[in-house]
C-alpha positions in Angstrom: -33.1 -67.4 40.0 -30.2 -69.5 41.0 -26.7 -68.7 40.9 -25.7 -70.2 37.7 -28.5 -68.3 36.3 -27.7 -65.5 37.9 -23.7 -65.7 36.5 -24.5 -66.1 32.7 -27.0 -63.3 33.1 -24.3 -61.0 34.4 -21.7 -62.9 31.8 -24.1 -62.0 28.4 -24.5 -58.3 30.5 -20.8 -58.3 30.5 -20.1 -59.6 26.8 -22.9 -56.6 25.4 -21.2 -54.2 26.9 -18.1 -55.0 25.6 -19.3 -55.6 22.2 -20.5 -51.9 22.3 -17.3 -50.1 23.7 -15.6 -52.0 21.0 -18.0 -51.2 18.2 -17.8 -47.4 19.4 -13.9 -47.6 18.9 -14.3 -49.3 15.5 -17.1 -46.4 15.1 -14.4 -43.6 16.4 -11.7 -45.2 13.9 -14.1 -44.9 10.6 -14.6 -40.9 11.8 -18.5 -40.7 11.8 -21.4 -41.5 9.8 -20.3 -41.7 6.4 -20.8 -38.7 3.9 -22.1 -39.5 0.5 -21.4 -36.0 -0.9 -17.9 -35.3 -2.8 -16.5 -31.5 -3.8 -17.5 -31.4 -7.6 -14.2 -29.6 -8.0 -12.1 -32.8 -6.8 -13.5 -34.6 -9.6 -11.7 -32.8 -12.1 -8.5 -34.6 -12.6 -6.6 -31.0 -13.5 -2.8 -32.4 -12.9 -3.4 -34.6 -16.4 -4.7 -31.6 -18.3 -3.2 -31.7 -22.1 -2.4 -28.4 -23.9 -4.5 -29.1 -27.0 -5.6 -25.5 -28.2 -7.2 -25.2 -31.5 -7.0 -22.4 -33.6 -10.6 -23.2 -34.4 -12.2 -23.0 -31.6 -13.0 -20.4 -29.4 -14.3 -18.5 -26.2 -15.7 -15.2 -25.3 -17.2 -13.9 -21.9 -18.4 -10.2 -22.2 -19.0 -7.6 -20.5 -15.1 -7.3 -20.3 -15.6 -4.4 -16.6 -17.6 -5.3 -13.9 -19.1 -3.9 -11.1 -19.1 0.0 -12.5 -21.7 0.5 -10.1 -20.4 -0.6 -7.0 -21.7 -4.1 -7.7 -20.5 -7.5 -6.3 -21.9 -9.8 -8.2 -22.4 -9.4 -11.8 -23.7 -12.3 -14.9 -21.0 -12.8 -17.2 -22.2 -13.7 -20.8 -20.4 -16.7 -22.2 -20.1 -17.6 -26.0 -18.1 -20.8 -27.5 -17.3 -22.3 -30.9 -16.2 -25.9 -30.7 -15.0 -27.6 -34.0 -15.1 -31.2 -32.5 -17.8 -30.7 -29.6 -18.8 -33.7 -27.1 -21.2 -33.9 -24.5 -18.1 -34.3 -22.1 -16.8 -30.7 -22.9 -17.1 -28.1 -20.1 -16.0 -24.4 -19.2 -13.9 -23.6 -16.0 -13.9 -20.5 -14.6 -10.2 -19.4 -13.5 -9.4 -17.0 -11.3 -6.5 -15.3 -11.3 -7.0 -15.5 -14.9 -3.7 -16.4 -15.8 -3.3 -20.1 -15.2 -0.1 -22.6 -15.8 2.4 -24.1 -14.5 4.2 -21.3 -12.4 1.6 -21.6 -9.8 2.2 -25.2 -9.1 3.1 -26.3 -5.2 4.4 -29.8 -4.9 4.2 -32.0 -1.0 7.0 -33.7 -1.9 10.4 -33.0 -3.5 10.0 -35.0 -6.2 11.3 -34.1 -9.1 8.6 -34.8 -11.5 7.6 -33.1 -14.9 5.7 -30.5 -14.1 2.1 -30.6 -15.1 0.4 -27.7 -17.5 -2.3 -26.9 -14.6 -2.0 -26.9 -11.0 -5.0 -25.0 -10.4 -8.4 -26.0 -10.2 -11.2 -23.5 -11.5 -13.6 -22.0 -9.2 -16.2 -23.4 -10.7 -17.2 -25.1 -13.9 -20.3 -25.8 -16.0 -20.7 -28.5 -18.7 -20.8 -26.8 -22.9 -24.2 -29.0 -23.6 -25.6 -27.3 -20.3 -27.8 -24.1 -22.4 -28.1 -26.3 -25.8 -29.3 -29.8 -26.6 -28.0 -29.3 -29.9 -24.7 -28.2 -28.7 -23.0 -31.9 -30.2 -24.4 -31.2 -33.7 -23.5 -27.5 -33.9 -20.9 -26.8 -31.5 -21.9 -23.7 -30.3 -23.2 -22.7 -27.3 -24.2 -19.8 -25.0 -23.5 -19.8 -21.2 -24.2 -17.2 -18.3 -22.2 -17.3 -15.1 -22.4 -15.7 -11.9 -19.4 -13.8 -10.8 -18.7 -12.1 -7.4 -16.0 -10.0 -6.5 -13.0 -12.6 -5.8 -10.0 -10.0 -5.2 -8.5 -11.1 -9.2 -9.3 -11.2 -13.0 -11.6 -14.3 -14.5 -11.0 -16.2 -17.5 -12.9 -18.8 -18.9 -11.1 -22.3 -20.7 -13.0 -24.7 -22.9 -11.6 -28.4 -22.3 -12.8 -31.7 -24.1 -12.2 -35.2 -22.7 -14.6 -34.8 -19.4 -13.7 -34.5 -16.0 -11.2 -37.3 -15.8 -8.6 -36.5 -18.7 -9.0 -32.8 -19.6 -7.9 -31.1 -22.6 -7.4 -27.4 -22.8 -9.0 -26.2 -26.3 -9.0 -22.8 -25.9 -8.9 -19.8 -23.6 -11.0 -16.7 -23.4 -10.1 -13.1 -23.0 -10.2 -11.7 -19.3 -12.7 -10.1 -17.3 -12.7 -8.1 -14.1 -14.5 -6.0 -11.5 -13.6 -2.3 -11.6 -12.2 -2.7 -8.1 -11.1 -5.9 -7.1 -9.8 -5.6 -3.7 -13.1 -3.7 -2.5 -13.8 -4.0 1.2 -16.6 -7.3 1.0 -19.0 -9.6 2.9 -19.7 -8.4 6.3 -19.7 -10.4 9.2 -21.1 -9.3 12.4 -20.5 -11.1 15.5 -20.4 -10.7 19.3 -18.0 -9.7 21.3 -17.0 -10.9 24.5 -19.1 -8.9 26.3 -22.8 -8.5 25.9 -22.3 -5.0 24.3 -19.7 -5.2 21.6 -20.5 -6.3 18.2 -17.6 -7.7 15.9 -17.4 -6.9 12.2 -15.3 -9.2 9.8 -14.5 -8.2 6.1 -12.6 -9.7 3.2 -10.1 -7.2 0.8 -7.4 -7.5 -1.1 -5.3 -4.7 1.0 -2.9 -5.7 3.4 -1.8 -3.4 5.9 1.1 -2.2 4.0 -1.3 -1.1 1.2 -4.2 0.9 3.2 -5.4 0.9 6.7 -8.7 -0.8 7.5 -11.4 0.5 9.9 -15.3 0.5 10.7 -17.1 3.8 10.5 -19.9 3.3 12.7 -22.8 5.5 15.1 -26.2 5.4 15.8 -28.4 6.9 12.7 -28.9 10.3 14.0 -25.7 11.1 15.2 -22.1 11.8 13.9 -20.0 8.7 12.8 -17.1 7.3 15.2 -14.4 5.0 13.3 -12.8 2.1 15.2 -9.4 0.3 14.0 -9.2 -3.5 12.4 -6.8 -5.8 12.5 -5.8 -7.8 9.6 -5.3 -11.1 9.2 -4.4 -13.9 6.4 -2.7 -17.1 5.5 -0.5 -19.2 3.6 -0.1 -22.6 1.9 2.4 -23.7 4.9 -0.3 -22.8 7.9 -3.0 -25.2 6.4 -2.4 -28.8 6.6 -2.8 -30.8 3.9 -4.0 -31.4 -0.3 -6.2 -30.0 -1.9 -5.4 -27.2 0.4 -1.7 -26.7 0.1 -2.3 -27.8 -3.6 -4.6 -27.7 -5.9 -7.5 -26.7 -4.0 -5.1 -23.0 -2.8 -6.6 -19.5 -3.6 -4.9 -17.1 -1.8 -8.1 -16.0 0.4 -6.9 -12.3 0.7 -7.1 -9.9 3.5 -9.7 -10.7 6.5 -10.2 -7.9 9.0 -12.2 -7.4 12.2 -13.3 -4.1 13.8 -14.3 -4.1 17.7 -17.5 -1.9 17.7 -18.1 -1.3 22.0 -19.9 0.2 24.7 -22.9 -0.3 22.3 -26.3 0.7 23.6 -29.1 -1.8 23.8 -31.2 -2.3 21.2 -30.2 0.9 19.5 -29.7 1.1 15.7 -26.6 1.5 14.0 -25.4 2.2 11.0 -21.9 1.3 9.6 -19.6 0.5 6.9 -15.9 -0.9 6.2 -13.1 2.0 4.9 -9.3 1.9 3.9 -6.9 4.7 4.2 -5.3 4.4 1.0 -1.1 5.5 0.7 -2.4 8.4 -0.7 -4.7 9.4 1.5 -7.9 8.6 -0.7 -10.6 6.0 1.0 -12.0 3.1 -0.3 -15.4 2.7 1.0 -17.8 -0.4 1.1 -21.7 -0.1 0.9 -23.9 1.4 4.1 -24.9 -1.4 6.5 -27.0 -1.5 9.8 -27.3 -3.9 12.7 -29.3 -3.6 16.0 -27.4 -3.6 18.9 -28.2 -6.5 21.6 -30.2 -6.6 24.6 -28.2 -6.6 27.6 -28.4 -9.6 30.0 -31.6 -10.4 31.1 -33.7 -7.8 29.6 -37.5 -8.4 28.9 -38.0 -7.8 25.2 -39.0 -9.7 22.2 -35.7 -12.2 21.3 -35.6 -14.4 18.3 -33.1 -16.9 17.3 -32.6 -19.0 14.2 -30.6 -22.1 14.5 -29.5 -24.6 12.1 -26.0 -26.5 10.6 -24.4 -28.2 7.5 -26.4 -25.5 5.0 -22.8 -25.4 2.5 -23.2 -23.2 -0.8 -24.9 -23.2 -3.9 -25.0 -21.8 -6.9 -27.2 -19.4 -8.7 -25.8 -20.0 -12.3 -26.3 -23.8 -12.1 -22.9 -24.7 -12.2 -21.3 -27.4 -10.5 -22.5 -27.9 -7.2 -21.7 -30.1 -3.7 -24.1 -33.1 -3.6 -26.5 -31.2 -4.8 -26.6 -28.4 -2.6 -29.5 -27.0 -5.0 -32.4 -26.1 -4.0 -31.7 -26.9 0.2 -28.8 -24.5 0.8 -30.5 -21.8 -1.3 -33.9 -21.8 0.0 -32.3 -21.7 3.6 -31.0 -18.7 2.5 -33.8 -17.0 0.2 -36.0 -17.6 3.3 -33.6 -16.0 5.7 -32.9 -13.3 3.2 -37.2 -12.2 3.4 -37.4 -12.8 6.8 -34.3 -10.9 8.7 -36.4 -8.6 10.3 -38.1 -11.2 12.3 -35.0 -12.4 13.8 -32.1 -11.2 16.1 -29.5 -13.8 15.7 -28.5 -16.6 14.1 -26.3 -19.7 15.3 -25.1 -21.6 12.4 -23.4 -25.4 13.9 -21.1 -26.1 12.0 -20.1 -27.5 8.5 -20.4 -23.9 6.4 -19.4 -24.0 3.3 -18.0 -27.5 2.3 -15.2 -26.0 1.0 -13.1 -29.4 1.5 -10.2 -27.4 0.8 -11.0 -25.7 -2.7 -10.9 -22.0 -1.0 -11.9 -20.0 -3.6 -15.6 -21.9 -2.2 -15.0 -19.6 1.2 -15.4 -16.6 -1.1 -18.8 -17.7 -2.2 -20.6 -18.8 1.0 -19.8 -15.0 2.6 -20.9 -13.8 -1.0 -24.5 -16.2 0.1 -25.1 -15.3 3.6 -23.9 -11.5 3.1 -27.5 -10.1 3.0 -27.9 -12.3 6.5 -24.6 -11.9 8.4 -24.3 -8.1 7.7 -27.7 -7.5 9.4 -27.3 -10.0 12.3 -25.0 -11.4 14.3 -23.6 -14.5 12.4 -22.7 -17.1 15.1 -21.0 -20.3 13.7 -19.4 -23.6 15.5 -17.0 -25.7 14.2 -18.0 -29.1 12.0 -15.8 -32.0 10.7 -15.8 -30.3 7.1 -14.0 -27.1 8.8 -11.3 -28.9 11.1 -10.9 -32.7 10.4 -7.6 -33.7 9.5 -4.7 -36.4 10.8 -2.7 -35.5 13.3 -3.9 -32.0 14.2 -5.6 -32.1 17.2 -9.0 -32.9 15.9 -11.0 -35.5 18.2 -11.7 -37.4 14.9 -8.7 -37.7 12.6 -9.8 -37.7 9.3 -9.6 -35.9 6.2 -13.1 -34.1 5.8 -12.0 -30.8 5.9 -9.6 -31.3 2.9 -6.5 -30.2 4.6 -8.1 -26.9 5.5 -7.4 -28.2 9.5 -10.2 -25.2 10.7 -7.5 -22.4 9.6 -9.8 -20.4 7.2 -13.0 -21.0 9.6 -11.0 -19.9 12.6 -9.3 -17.1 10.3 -12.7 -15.8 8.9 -15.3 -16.1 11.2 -14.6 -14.1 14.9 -16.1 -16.0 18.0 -15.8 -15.2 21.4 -13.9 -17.8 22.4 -10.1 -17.6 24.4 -8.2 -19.7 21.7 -10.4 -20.0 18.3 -8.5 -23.0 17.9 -10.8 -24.2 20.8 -14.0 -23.2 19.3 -15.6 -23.1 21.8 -17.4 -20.4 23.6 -20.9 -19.0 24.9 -23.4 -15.8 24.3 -25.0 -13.9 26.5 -27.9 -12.7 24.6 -31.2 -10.8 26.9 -33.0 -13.7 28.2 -30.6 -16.3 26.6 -27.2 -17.9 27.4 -25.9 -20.1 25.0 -22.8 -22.5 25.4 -21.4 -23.6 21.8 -19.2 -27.1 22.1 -16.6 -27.8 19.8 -17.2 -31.7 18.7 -14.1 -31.6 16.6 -12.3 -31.6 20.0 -12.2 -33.9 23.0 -15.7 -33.1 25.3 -15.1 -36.0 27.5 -14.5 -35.5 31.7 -11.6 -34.3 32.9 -10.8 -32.5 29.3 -10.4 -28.7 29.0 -13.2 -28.7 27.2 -15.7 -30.1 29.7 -14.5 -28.1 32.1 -15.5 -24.8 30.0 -18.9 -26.7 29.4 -19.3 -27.2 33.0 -18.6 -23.3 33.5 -21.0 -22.3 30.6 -24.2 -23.9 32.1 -23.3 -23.4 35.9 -22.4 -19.5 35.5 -26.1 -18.8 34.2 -28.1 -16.4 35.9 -31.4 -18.0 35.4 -33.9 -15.4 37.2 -31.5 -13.1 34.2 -31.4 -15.5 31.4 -33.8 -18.3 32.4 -33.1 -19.7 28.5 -30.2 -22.0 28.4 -29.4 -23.6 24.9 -26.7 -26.2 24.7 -25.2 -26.2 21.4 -22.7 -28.3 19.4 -22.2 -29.6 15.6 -22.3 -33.7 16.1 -25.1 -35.4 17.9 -23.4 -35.7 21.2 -27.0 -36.8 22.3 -29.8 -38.4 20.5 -30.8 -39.1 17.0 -32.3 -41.5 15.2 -30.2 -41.6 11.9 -29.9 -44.6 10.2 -26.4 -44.6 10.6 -26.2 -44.2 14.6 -28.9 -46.8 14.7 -26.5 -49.2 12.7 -24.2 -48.6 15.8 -27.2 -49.0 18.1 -25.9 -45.8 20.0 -28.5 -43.3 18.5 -25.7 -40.4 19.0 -21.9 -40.0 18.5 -20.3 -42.7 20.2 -19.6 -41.4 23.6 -21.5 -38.4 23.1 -23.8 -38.5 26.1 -22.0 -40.3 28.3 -20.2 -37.5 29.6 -22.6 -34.4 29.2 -25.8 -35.8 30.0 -25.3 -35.6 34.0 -24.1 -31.6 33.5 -27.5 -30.9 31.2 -29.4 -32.3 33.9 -27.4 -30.8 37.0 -28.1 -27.1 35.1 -31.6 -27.7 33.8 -30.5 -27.1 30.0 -33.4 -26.2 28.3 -32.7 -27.4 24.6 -29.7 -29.2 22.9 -29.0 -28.8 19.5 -27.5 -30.6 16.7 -26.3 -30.8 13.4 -23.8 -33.0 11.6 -27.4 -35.7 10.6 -28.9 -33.9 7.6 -32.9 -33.8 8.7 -34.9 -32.5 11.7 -36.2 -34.0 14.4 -37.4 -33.2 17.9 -37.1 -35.5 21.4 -38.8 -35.5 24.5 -37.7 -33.9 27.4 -35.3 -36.7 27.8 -32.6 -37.6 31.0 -31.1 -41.1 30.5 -32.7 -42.4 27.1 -36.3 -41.9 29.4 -39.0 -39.3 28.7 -39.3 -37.5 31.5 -42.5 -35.4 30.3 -45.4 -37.1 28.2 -46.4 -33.7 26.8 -45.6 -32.6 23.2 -46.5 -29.3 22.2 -46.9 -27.5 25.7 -44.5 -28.0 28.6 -44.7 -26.0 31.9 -43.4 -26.7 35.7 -39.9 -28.0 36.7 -37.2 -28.6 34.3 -36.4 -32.5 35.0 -35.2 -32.7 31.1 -33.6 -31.7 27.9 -35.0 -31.6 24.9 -32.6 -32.5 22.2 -32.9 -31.2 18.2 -31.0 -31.9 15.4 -31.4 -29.5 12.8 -29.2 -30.2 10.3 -31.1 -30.1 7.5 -29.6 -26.1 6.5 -29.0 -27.3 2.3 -26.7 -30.6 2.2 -27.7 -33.8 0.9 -30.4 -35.2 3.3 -29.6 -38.0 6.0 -32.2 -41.3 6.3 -33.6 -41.9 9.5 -33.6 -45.3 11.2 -35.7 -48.0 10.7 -36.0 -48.6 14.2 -39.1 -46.5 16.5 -37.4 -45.0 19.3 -39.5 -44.1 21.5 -38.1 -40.5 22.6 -38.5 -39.2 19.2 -41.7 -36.8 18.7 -41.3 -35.5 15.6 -38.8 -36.0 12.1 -39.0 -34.2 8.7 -36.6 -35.6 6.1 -36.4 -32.4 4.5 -34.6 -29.2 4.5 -35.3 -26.1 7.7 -34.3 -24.4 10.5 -35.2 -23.5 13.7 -36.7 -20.3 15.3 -36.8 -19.5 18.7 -38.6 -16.7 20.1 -38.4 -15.7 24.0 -41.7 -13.4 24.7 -40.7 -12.6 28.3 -39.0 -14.7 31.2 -41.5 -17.3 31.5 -42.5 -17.9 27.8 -40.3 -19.1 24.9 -42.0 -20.8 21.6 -40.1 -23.4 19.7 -40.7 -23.8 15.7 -39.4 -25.6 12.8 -40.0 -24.1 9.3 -38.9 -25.5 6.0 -36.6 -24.0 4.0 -38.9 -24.2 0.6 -41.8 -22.3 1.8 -41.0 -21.0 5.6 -43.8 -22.2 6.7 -44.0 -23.6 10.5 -44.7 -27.7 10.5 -43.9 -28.3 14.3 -43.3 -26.2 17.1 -43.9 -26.4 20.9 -44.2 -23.9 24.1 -42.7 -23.7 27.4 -44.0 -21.7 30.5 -42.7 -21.7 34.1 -41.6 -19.4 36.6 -38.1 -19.1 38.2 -38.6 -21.4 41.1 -39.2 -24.3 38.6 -35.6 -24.0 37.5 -34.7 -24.0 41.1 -36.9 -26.9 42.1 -35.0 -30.3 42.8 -35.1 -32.8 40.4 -33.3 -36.4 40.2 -29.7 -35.5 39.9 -30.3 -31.8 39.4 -30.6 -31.2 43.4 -28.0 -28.0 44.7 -25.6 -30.3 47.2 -26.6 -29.2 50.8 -24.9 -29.8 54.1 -26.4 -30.1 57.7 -27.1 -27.3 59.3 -26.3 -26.6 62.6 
């Protein structure tokens, strides 16, 4: 080749590159792939609402007392008469159950008439939804599922749709017997291998009654340990619907330190407050196992997954169509918790986009889960996207909600939760959650933490180590990322690749891209094993999954065959994995509809095959004398 040849080779080398840092930046200024689902509850234009009550009409939800039994979730029965009915008519469900004006919050100081409602419902359901007929007759009969939300419920029948609502009438109220129960457990670990972290939502602050865990092993007397208690305001999140029409106060959320906990043992527990008056308040009996210490041999099994979001039982509005995927994940969980130890959820929980009363139902959904096991989540764009806060990736995605009631709610391990990231040391496993919502790149804080994660790993103790983190920060074949021809987040890889391979990271995973798939053992965009269901001998690779498919609206994969890529599902699932002993771990997928396994793989070695030297993965050595 001669030298001009040679010079517009390295000239069209120089140009592609450029064209692709540029693209990434354009791709880093649009946020991410793009997000086709929208709250339900932001498409209710409620500033607009008219005051249009007729004397005609009317509304009445029975029973009037709920929850005589202890219960947290009770069906409301829902009965309407509408003299001028239209397909466009619906029912919100408003909690507190007084609702005007006096509750509005304004980001400006404008002094603007002041609209009727400020509030939006918790949830809504079109009239027609139970009768066809409804149009013709105007009547109609609806059943809702309340839980336990720390106030009184009424429901309002409006006309005019979504987009220019019109309050016809107003029901009478209903409410649980107590409404500022202790509510939706949340265990968690600790910092240490043997301390177990249990979160709760009430509606007593600690001027009201003190909060604490009564807790011991089954056959032995009880032990109570203190919680602190924790809230916030409109001012400490960041932006609308938030601050504004989206704000439920979310309560009281307090978090008991349960230690020097035995391994393996079972305990029993359950949440109390020390009323003024010296009475208790007491929530149901729960149990958890306590985990294996680090690098124990014993059966450990691990469900991972992201972006599941909440759905609802009722029927009623939902987030792009969150029904069936979010609540088969669940259901499936739900009949299978005693055939797993932990679960990892990465990111994007509830798609709250900052209508909170939505927190309340997704610790409502996974209560039966995260009271049982630990409840691990990571932080996702939908929890702590927002301008000029920090975030990596200033958008708006978490609807003003800036990770406050993430960080607030759910306890992680980690030094600042702001930074939320941290690891687990669970028996045979480490595990080192990123934070993709915040700078990874060399040289940050972040990295550095990374970096300390993977190299700190005992592996003849905990030969298992799972990278973790909510974007794709390595490969996927979305249809998006292959748009951008990057096949991951732009700059994802770049950084982290060289510290998976240093530490042998056994398995990456992902969420953020709404489907499953599997890659090869992968270093540099090159399969480094051509095995696909059995892999044994050195680690010279990471196998990278995204498994985001946990309920929201499903992501397309790319058109284009990439070659690393041995298995998608475009469907919803999770991941399970279970570590026999110190040498054998098995790897499955199961979808959420019928839990049933549709790929999986094995891996065997021995402790000298993480120590063996591979390309870039070599301990540095210096001569010796």
């Amino acid at each position: 080749m001669n030298t001009i040849s040679m010079l517009k080779m390295k000239m069209g080398i120089l140009i592609l590159k450029l064209f692709i840092i540029l693209n990434s930046w354009v791709y880093l200024g649009s946020g991410h792939r793009p997000d086709s689902g929208e709250q339900p509850l932001s498409k209710i234009n409620i500033l607009s609402t008219i005051l249009a009550i007729n004397p005609h009409a009317s509304i009445n939800a029975a029973p009037i007392l709920l929850g005589l039994k202890g219960e947290d979730t009770e069906w409301v029965d829902v009965t309407l008469q509408a003299p001028n009915p239209s397909s466009d008519d619906w029912i919100g469900v408003f909690s507190p159950a007084k609702f005007n004006s006096s509750t509005c919050y304004s980001e400006t100081d404008l002094k603007d008439q002041k609209p009727y409602l400020c509030s939006a419902p918790i949830k809504y359901m079109f009239a027609n939804t139970s009768n066809s007929d409804y149009t013709n007759n105007g009547k109609a009969n609806l059943r809702f599922q309340l839980i336990n939300q720390r106030a009184d419920f009424s429901f309002a029948l409006f006309s005019g749709g979504l987009s220019n609502p019109k309050l016809v009438a107003v029901s009478n109220s209903v409410t649980f017997a107590n409404p500022k129960a202790p509510l939706y457990p949340r265990l968690a670990i600790g910092k240490s291998w043997d301390e177990m972290t249990v979160s709760w939502t009430s509606g007593y602050n600690m001027d009201e009654a003190v909060p604490f865990v009564q807790w011991g092993p089954l056959d032995s007397s009880p032990k109570r340990a203190p919680a602190g208690t924790l809230t916030y305001t409109r001012n400490t999140l960041c932006g609308a619907p938030a601050r504004t029409v989206g704000w439920r106060h979310p309560g009281f959320i307090h978090t008991s330190f349960l230690k020097d906990l035995w391994p393996n043992q079972l305990y029993m527990y359950r949440m109390g407050h020390i009323l003024s008056n010296g009475s208790y308040v007491w929530s149901k009996t729960y149990s958890f196992k306590a985990p294996p210490s680090p690098g124990q041999d014993s059966l450990q099994r691990v469900i991972v997954f992201g972006d599941m979001g909440k759905a609802e039982r009722d029927g009623s509005n939902e987030y792009s169509n969150y029904q069936p995927g979010s609540l088969n994940t669940t259901d499936q969980l739900i009949k299978d918790k005693k055939n797993f130890d932990i679960v990892f959820h990465i990111g994007d929980l509830s798609y709250a986009n900052g209508y909170l009363s939505q927190w309340d139902q997704f610790t409502s959904q996974v209560e039966p889960i995260a009271s049982a096991v630990p409840y691990m989540v990571a932080s996702g764009n939908h929890e702590r996207d927002w301008p000029d806060t920090g975030s990596f990736y200033g958008k708006t995605d978490s609807g003003g909600e800036c990770g406050v009631p993430t960080q607030t709610m759910y306890y992680v391990p980690a030094e600042n939760r702001d930074k939320f990231w941290y690891k687990v040391d669970y028996g045979m496993f480490r595990f080192c959650i990123a934070d993709s919502e915040h700078d990874w790149k060399e040289g940050t804080e972040q990295y550095k933490f990374i970096e300390h994660c993977l190299s700190t790993a005992d592996r003849q103790k905990q030969p298992w180590l799972i990278f973790a983190a909510h974007r794709v920060l390595g490969y996927s074949s979305d249809k998006w990322y292959g748009l951008q021809g990057s096949f991951e987040e732009p700059m994802g890889r770049e950084s982290l690749q060289k510290l998976w391979q240093r530490y042998k990271v056994d398995i990456a995973f992902y969420g953020h891209v709404h489907n499953y798939e599997r890659s090869c053992p992968i270093y540099q965009n090159q399969c480094v094993k051509s095995e696909k269901s059995h892999y044994s001998g050195i680690v010279n690779g990471t196998i990278h999954v995204v498994a985001g498919g946990g309920g929201s609206h499903l992501s397309e994969f790319s058109e284009v065959n990439t070659t690393w890529s041995i298995y998608k599902d475009y469907d919803f699932g999770f991941v399970k994995l279970t570590a026999f002993n110190h040498s054998s771990l098995l790897f499955e997928y199961k979808k959420s509809r019928d839990g049933n396994v549709y790929d999986s793989f094995t891996i065997s070695r021995d402790y000298r095959d993480v120590l063996a030297c591979v390309p870039d993965g070599c301990e540095s050595t210096s001569m010796a004398s």
